[in-house]
MARNU-291944 format. One line per field, with one value per residue (C-alpha): residue number from 1; residue in one letter; y negated, x negated, z. Coordinates in steps of 0.2 Angstrom, whole numbers, plus 5000, padded with zeros to 4 digits. Example, Ala and Ser with C-alpha at 12.3 -4.5 7.8 and 13.67 -1.06 7.14 Angstrom:
residues 2
pos [1; 2]
code [a; s]
c2 [5022; 5005]
c1 [4938; 4932]
c3 [5039; 5036]
end
This chain:
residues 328
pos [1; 2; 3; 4; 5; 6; 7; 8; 9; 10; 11; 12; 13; 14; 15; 16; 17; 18; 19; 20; 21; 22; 23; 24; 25; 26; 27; 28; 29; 30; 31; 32; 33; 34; 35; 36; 37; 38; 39; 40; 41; 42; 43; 44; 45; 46; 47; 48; 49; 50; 51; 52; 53; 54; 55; 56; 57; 58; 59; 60; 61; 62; 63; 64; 65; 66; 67; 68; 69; 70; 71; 72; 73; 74; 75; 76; 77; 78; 79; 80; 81; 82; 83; 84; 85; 86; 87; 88; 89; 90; 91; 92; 93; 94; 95; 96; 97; 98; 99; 100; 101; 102; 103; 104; 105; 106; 107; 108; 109; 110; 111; 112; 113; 114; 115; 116; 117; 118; 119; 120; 121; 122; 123; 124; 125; 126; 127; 128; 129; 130; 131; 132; 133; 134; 135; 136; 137; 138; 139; 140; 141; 142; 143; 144; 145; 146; 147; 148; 149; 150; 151; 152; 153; 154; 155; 156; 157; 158; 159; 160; 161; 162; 163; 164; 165; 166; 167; 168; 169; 170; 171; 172; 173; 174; 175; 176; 177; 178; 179; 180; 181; 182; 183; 184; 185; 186; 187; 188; 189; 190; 191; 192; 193; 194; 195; 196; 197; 198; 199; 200; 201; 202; 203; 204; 205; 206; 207; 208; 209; 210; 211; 212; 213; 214; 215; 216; 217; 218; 219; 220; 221; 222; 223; 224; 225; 226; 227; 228; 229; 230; 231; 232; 233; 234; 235; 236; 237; 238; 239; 240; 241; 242; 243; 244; 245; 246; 247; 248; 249; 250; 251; 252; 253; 254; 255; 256; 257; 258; 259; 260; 261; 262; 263; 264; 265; 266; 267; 268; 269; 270; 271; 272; 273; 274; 275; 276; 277; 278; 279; 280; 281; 282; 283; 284; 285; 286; 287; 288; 289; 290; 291; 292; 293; 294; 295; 296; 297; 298; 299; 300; 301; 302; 303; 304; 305; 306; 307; 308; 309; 310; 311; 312; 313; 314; 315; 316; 317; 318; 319; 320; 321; 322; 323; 324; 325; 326; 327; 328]
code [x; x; x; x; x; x; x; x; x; x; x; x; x; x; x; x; x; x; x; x; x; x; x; x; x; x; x; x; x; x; x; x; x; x; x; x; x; x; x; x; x; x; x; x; x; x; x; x; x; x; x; x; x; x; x; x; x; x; x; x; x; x; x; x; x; x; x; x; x; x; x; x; x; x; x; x; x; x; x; x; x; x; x; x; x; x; x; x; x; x; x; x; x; x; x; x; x; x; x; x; x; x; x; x; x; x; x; x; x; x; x; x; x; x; x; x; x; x; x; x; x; x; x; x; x; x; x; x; x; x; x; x; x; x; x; x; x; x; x; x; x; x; x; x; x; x; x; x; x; x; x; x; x; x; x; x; x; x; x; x; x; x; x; x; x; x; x; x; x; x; x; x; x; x; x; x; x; x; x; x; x; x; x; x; x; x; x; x; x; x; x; x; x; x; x; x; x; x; x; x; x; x; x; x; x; x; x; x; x; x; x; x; x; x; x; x; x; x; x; x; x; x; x; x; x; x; x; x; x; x; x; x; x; x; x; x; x; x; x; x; x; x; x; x; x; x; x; x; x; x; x; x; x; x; x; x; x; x; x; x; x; x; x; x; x; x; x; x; x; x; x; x; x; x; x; x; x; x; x; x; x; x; x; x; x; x; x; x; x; x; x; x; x; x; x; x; x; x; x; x; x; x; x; x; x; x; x; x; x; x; x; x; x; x; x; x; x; x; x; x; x; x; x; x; x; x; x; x]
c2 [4453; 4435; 4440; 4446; 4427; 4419; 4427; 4429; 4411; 4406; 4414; 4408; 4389; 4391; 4399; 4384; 4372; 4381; 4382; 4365; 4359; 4368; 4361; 4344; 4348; 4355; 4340; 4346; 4352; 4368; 4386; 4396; 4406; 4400; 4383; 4385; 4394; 4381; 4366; 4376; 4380; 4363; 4354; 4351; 4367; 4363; 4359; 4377; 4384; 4378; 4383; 4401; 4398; 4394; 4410; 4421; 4416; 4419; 4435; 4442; 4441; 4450; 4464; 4464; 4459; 4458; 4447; 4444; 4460; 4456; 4457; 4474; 4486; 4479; 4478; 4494; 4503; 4493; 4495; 4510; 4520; 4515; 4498; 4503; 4512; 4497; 4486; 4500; 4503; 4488; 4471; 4475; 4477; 4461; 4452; 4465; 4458; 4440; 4442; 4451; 4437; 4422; 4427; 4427; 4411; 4402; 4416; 4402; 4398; 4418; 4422; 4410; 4418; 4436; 4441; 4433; 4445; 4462; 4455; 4454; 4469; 4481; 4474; 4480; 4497; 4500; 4491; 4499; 4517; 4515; 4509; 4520; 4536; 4527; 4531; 4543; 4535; 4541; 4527; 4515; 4525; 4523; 4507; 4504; 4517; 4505; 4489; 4503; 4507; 4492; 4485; 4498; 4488; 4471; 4479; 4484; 4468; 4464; 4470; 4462; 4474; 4487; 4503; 4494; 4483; 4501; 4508; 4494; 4496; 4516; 4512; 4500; 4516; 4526; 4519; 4515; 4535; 4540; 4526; 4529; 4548; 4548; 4535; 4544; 4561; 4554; 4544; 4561; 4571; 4555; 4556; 4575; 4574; 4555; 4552; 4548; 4554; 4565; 4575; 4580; 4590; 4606; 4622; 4616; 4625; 4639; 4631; 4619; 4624; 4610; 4597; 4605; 4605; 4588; 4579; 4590; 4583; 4566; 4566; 4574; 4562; 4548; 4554; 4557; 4572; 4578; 4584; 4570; 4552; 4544; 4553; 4546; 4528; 4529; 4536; 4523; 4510; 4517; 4519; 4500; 4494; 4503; 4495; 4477; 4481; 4496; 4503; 4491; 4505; 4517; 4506; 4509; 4530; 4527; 4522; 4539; 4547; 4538; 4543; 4561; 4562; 4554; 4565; 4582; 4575; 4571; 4588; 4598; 4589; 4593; 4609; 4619; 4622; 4629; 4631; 4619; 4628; 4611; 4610; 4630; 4627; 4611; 4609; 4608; 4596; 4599; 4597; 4578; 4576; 4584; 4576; 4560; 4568; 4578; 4566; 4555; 4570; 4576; 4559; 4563; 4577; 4568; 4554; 4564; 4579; 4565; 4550; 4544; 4538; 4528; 4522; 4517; 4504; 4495; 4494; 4481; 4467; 4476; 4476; 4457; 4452; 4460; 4452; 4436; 4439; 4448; 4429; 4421]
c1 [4607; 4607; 4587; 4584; 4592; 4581; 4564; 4565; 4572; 4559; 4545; 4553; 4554; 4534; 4530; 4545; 4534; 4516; 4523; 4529; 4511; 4505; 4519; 4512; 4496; 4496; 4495; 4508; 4521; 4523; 4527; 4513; 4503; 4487; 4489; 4495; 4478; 4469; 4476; 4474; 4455; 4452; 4460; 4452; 4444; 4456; 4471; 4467; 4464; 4482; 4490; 4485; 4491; 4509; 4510; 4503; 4516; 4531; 4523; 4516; 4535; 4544; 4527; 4529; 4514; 4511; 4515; 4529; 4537; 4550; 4565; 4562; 4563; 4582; 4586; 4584; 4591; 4607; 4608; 4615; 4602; 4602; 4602; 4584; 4581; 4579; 4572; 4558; 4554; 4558; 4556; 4543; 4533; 4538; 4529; 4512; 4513; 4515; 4499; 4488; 4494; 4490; 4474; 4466; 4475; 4464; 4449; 4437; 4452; 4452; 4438; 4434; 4450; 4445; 4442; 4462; 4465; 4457; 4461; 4480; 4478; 4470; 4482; 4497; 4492; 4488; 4504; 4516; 4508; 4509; 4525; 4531; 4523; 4534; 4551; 4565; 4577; 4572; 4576; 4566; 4551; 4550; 4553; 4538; 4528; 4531; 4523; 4507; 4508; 4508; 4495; 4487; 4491; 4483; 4467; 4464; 4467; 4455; 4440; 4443; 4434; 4439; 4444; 4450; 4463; 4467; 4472; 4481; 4490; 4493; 4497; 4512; 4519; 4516; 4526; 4539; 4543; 4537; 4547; 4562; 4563; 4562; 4577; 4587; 4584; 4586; 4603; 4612; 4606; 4616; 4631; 4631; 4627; 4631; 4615; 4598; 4590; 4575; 4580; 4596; 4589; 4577; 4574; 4581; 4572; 4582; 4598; 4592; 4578; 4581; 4581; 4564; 4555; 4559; 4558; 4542; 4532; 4537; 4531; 4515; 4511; 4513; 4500; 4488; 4492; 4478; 4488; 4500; 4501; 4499; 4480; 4474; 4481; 4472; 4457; 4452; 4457; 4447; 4433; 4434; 4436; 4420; 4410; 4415; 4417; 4408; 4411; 4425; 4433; 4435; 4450; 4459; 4456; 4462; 4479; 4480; 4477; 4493; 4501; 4498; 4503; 4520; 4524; 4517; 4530; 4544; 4542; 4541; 4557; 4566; 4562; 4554; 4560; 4576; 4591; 4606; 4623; 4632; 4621; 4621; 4633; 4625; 4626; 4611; 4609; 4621; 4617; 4620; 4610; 4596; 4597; 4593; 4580; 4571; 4561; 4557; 4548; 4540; 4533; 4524; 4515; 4512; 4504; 4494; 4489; 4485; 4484; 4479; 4492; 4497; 4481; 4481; 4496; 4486; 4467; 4465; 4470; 4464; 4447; 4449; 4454; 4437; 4426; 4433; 4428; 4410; 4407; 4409]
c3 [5531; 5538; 5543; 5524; 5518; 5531; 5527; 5508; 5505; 5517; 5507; 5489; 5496; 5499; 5481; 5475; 5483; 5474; 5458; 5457; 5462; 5448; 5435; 5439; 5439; 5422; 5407; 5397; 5413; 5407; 5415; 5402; 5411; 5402; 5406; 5423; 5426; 5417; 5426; 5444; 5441; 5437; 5454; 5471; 5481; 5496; 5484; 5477; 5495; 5498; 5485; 5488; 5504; 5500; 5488; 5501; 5512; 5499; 5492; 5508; 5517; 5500; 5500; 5517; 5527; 5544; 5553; 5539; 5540; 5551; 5538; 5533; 5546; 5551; 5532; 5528; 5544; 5541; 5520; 5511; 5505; 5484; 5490; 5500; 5488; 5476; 5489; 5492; 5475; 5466; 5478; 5487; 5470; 5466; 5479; 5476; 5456; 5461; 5472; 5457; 5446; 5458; 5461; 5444; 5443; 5457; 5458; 5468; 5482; 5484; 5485; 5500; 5507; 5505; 5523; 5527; 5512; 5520; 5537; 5536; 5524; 5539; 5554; 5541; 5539; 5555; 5563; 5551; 5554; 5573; 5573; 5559; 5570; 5587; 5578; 5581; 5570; 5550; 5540; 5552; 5551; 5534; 5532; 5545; 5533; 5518; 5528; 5530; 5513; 5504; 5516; 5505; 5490; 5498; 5505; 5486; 5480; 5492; 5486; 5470; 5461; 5446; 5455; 5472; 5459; 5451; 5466; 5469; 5454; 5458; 5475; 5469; 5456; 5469; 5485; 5475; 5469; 5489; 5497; 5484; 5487; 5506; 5507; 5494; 5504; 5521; 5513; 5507; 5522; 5533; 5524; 5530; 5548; 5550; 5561; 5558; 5575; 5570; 5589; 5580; 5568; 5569; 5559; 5542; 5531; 5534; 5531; 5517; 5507; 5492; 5502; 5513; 5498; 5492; 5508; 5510; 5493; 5498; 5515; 5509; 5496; 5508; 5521; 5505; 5500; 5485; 5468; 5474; 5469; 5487; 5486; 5470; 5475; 5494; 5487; 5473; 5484; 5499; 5487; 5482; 5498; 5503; 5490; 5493; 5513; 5519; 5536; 5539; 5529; 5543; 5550; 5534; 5537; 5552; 5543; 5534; 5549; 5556; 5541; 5542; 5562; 5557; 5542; 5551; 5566; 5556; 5548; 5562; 5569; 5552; 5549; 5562; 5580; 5586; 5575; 5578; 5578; 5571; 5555; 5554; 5539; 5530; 5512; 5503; 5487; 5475; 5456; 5454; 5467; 5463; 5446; 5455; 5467; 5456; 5442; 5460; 5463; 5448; 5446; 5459; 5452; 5436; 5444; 5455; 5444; 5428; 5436; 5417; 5407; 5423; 5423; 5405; 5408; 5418; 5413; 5401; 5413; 5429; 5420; 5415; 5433; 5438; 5427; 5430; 5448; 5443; 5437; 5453]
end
């Protein structure tokens, strides 16, 4: 906990300190977005360079990025899970929106810091992938996942182009129901067994078939899974990244590969393998349960199988934060 206070006070003094920069800088002192934009456009090229800078810092430790990550694998081993639960599907999107919305406001400041941008965005996913595919305990490996995937999310801002933003976008909707689901899962199977050791379990699927499939689709629609939402996310913003980066690309394939040798390992480890005697009588989810667990899940689907009215949500300013780049 004392690490969460540190890093995420330490991130909002930096955003604190940005946004009052842009409260004097704007003639009337206001907080409207308009004239925040306006006022920011019209100062210095370093003094924008800066102030980019500063929100980087605040909203890169709450997204996390690397090297700012280092709250969020002790946060949420030590959390309950519907507490990371919400940090997974709800905080971490904060920091992802801050970024879209700071970077239409000084577009000139990032573009000249678009390689820091895709830089920091590559080094997350791969980092968080290899040291996701490194754990044994559950809860850690996803919360190393979650630095890979919104690393996602930044290397789609990145490319500051239409369809790498709209992956961005999906990529945000789509963490949050993965990430949500798999600490939900991995929380009600912890209160059965009381341990979080992937070497604990084996052959569940026989024992546990609710909590196979669910943990399964989750698990699947992180390593980019196609009919799931993790697959339409990667692939628009793979396909943006490629037209603004080209082969630098293959790094952030190499991230999905990650993310499938984790998942294919974790499955194995839950499901497959020799039976334990001590879990030979483990409860599967129980209605309640599953009424928590199941929309998680079937958002999933919907996204991946008609990614459209998602899509629609988002659009209109996606398309107006790529033209106001096209004009650079």
């Amino acid at each position: 906990s004392l690490s969460f206070v540190l890093y995420t006070m330490g991130g909002s003094i930096f955003i604190l300190i940005a946004l009052i920069m842009l409260y004097q800088a704007t003639p009337h002192h206001s907080f409207a977005m308009p004239a925040i934009a306006e006022a920011a456009r019209n100062l210095p090229r370093g003094e924008q360079v800066w102030l980019l800078v500063a929100f980087l810092i605040g909203f890169g430790v709450k997204i996390p990025l690397f090297p700012l990550h280092g709250w969020l694998p002790l946060a949420h081993v030590e959390a309950p899970s519907p507490v990371s639960v919400l940090l997974s599907g709800v905080l971490l999107k904060m920091g992802a929106y801050g970024l879209l919305r700071v970077v239409g406001i000084v577009p000139e400041a990032t573009l000249l810091l678009q390689p820091l941008l895709v830089g920091l965005a590559l080094l997350s996913i791969l980092y968080g992938g290899l040291l996701a595919w490194r754990q044994t305990d559950l809860k850690a490996m996803i919360a190393y996942s979650s630095v890979s995937h919104m690393g996602v999310v930044v290397l789609g801002v990145s490319s500051l182009n239409e369809i790498g933003l709209q992956g961005a976008t999906l990529q945000m909707a789509a963490h949050g129901l993965i990430a949500g689901a798999l600490f939900l899962l991995i929380g009600l199977l912890y209160e059965r067994t009381h341990s979080r050791e992937l070497a604990d379990y084996g052959s569940l699927v026989r024992v546990t078939p609710r909590f196979t499939f669910l943990i399964a689709l989750a698990l699947l629609a992180g390593m980019g899974m196609p009919g799931l939402a993790g697959f339409v996310a990667e692939l628009h913003v793979l396909i943006g990244g490629f037209a603004r980066w080209g082969w630098l690309m293959v790094l952030a394939s190499l991230g999905v590969l990650l993310s499938a040798a984790y998942a294919v390992r974790t499955l194995g480890g839950l499901f497959a393998g020799p039976g334990r005697p001590e879990l030979a009588q483990l409860e599967d989810l129980r209605p309640l349960e599953l009424a928590a667990a199941v929309p998680l899940a079937a958002g999933l689907l919907l996204v991946g199988l008609q990614p459209a009215p998602v899509v629609a949500l988002s659009s209109a300013k996606v398309a107006e934060l790529a033209a106001l780049f096209s004009r650079f």
